[in-house]
N, C-alpha and C positions, 0 to 999 in steps of 0.2 A: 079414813079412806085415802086421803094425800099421803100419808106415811106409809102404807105399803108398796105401793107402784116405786114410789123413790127408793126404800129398800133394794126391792128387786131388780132394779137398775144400778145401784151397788155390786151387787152379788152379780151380775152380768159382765160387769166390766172388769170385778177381779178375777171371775174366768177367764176372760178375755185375755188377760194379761198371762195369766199364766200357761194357759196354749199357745200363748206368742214366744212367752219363754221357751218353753219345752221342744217347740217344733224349730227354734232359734238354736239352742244348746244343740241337739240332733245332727246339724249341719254343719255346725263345726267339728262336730265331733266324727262325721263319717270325714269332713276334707280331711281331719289331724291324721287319721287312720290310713287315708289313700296311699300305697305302697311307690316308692321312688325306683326308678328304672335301674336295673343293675349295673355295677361298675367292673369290667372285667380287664384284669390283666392280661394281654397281649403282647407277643414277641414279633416286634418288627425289623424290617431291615430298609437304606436307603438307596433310592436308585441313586449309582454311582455312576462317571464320567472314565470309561475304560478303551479295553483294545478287547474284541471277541473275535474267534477264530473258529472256523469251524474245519472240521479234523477230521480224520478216518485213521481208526486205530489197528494195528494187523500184528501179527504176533507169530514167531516161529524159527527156524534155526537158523544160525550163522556158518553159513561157511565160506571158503577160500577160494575166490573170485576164479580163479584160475587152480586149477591142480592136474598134473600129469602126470602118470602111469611112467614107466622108463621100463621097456621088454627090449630082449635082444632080439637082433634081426636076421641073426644066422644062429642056427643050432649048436650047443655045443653046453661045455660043462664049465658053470662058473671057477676061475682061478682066485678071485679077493672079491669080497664087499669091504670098499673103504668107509663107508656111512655107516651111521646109525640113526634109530627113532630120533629126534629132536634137532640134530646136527642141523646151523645151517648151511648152505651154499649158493654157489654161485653158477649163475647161466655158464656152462662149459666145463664147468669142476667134471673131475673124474671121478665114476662115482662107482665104479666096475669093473671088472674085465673079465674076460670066459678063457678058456685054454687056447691059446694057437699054435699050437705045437704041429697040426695036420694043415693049417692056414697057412703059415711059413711056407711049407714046404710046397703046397701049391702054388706060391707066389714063386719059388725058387726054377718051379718046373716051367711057368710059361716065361720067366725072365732067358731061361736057357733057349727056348721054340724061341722067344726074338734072336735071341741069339743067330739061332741056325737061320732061323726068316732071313735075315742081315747077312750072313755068308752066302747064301741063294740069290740074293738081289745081287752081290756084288762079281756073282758069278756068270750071272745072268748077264748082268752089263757089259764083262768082257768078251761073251759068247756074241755079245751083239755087235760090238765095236768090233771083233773079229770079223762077223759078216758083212756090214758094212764096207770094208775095205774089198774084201774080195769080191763083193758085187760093183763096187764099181770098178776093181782092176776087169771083170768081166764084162763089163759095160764096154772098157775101153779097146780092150781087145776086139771084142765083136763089132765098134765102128770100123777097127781098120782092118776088119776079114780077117783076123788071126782067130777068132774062133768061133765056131759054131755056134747058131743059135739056142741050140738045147742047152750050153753051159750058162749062158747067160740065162737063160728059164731057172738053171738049177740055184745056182748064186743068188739071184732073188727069191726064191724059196726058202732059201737058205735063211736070207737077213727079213723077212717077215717071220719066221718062223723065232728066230733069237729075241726079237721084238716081241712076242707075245709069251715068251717064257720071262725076258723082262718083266712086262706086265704082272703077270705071273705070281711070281717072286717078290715084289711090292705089294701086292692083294695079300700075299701071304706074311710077309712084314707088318702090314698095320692090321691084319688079324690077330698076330700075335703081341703087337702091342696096344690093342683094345683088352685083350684077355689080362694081360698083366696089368693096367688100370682097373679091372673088374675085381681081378685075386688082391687088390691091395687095396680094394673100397670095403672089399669082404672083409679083408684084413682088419681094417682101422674098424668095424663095426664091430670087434670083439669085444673094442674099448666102447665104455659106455658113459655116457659124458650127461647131466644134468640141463634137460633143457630151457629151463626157466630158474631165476634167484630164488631163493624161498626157502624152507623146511622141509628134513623128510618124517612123514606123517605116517608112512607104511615101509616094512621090509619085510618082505615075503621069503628069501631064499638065502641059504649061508655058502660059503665056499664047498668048493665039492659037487655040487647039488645040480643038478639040470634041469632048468625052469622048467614050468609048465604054462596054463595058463595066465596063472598070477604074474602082475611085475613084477620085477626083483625090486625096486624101489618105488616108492609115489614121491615126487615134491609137489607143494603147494604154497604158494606163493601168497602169506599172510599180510603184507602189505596193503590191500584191501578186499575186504569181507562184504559177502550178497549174503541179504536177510530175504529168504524165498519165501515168498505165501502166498495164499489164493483170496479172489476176494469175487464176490456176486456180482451180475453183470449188472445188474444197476451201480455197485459203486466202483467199476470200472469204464461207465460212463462218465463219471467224474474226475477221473485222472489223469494226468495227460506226463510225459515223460520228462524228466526236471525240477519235480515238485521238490521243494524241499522236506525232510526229513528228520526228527529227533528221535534217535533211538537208545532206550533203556534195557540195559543189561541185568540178568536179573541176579548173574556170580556178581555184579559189581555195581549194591544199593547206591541210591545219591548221588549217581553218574550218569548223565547224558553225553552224545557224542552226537556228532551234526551227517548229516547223511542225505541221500539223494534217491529219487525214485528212477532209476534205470530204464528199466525194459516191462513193458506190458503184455502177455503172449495174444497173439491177434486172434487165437484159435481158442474155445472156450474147450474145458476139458470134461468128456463124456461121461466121466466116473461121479463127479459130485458138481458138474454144471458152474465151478469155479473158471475165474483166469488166473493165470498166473502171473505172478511180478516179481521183481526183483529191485530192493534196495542199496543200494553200495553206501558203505560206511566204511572212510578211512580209518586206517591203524596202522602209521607210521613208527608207534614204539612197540607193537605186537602184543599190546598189551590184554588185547579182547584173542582169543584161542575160538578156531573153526568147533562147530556141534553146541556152541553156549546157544543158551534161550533168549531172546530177544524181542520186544515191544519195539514197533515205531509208531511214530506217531506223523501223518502227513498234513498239511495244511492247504486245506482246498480252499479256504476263501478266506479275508479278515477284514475285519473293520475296526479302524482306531477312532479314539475322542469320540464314542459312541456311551449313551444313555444303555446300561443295565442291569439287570437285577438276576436274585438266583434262580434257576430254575421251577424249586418247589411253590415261588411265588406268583407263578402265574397257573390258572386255572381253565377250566371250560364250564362255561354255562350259560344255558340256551341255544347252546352251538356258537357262541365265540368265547374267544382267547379275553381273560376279565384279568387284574389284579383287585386285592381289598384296598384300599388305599384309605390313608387317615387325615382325617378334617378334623381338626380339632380333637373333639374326645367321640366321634362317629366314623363309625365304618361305611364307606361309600365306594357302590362297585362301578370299575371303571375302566373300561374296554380300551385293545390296546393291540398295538400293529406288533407282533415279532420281525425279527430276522436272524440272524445267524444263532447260533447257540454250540459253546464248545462243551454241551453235557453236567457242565456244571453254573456257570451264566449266560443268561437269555438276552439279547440284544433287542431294545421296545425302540421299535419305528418312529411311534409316537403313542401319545395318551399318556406320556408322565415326560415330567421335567426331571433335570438331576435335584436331586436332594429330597426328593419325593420320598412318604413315610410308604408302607406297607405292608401289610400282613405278611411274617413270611413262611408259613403254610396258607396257602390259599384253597385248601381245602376244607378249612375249619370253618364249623359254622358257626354263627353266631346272630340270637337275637335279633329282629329290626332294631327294636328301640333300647338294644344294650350299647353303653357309656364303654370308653375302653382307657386305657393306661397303660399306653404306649411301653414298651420295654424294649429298648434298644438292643439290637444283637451286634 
């Protein structure tokens, strides 16, 4: 009877053991198994220490700040085009002339009228100096009763009357020498003279020919060039006259040229609700040609030794402005002030220091509890 009880308490105990085992083995064996959080490669970029600028970009044709038409001012039938398309010239250059064969001759005929004007005055004068005399030898006589009153009435009729064909005769002299400064302004207007330095850009008519409405030539004075274009009335709230300007040519890659914003039209335009502006960009070697295509680029605001990053690195969620930003081997979202932005780097107020890592799509999602390995871009 002692010998069984103790058996059975054997056999107890090495159960015991071995459910201790088995439920021991078990647990190590679910920890060995436990799956490790993923390790994922990541393309980051760092917040650098820059200059951001923020810009407004406009685009459209160059042409020549200045250009003038050149028509004649009296009718008639061109004699020479000295010019051609491309020639340059100069403010005053002759660049024309029309027939004055029937001009001459008008100037010949009122030079003759002063003429005769000029012999009437001077005839005049002596008719007058005439009466004079004899009005007063009739004066004289009628004080001392040698003659009647009536002759002396007449003698003074006499010398008012020479007096006012004088008159006369002068009216009619500088009549006629207004007409002959008239026919020799007509005159010189046959010649047609270039009234600004420049290029000619048009030539509308050859010898022979009698204009119409076209000029006979266009200059334009390439010297400096207006980049025209329209821009919405919100971002000509923004503008203001002087800004400065980089304008890219698109005949002439790898070239910028420094420029300026001109003129804003104060009147917005009813067709497409634009304003208009204008750029001036020198060209002192004429190297850029009026009708090229043209980018500027204006610079509304800037900020230097400024914290930022690219664009595609900052996100929205939750309704604010976040980057991913890297702790060690974790991604942690991390909220963040902008400002300026030239389209391609974002300028952070604050919420990241320089040298700061960061996701750079910040669209990408990723894991809570995914490991990352940082890939520098």
């Amino acid at each position: 009877m002692t010998r069984k009880p103790f058996a059975l308490l054997v056999v107890g105990c090495v159960v015991a053991l071995a459910l201790a085992g088995c439920s021991g083995g078990g647990a190590a064996a679910a920890e060995t198994s436990a799956p490790a959080a993923p390790v994922i490669d990541v393309a980051v970029v760092r917040a650098i220490v820059t200059t951001v600028q923020s810009s407004l970009e406009i685009s459209g044709t160059l042409a020549a700040r200045t250009r003038v038409g050149v028509k004649a001012k009296v009718p008639g039938r061109i004699a020479r085009v000295l010019v051609d398309i491309g020639d340059r010239v100069s403010a005053g250059q002759v660049i024309a002339t029309l027939e004055r064969g029937e001009l001459d001759a008008q100037v010949d005929a009122v030079i003759a009228a002063v003429n005769v004007a000029k012999a009437g005055v001077e005839s005049a004068e002596a008719t007058l100096a005439n009466a004079v005399v004899e009005h007063e030898r009739a004066r004289n006589l009628f004080e001392s009763g040698a003659l009647p009153r009536q002759r002396l009435d007449a003698a003074q009729t006499a010398n008012r009357a020479a007096s006012a064909q004088r008159d006369l005769a002068k009216a009619s002299l500088a009549q006629a020498e207004a007409s002959v400064r008239r026919a020799r302004e007509v005159q010189r207007d046959a010649t047609l003279h270039a009234p600004v330095s420049g290029f000619i850009v048009e030539r509308n008519y050859d010898a022979g020919a009698i204009p119409g409405d076209l000029p006979i030539v266009v200059v334009a004075d390439l010297r400096q060039l207006k980049l025209e274009a329209g821009v919405s009335e919100m971002e000509a709230g923004r503008l203001t006259a002087g800004l400065p300007a980089q304008i890219a040519v698109q005949a002439k890659p790898g070239q910028t040229y420094r420029g300026q914003l001109a003129a804003i039209a104060p009147e917005v335009d009813a067709r497409n609700r634009h304003f208009r502006i204008d750029v001036l960009v020198a060209n002192p070697d004429s190297s850029l040609l009026a009708g090229m295509y043209a980018t500027a680029r204006l610079v509304l605001a800037s900020a230097d030794n400024t914290i930022a990053v690219p664009r595609d690195a900052v996100t929205t969620r939750n309704g604010k402005r976040v980057v991913l930003r890297i702790d060690g081997d974790k991604v942690t979202v991390a909220p963040v002030v902008e400002g300026l932005h030239d389209g391609r780097m974002v300028q952070i107020v604050s919420g990241l220091a320089a040298g700061d890592q960061v996701v750079a799509d910040a669209r990408r999602q990723l894991p809570g509890d995914a490991r990352v390995n940082a890939v520098v871009q």
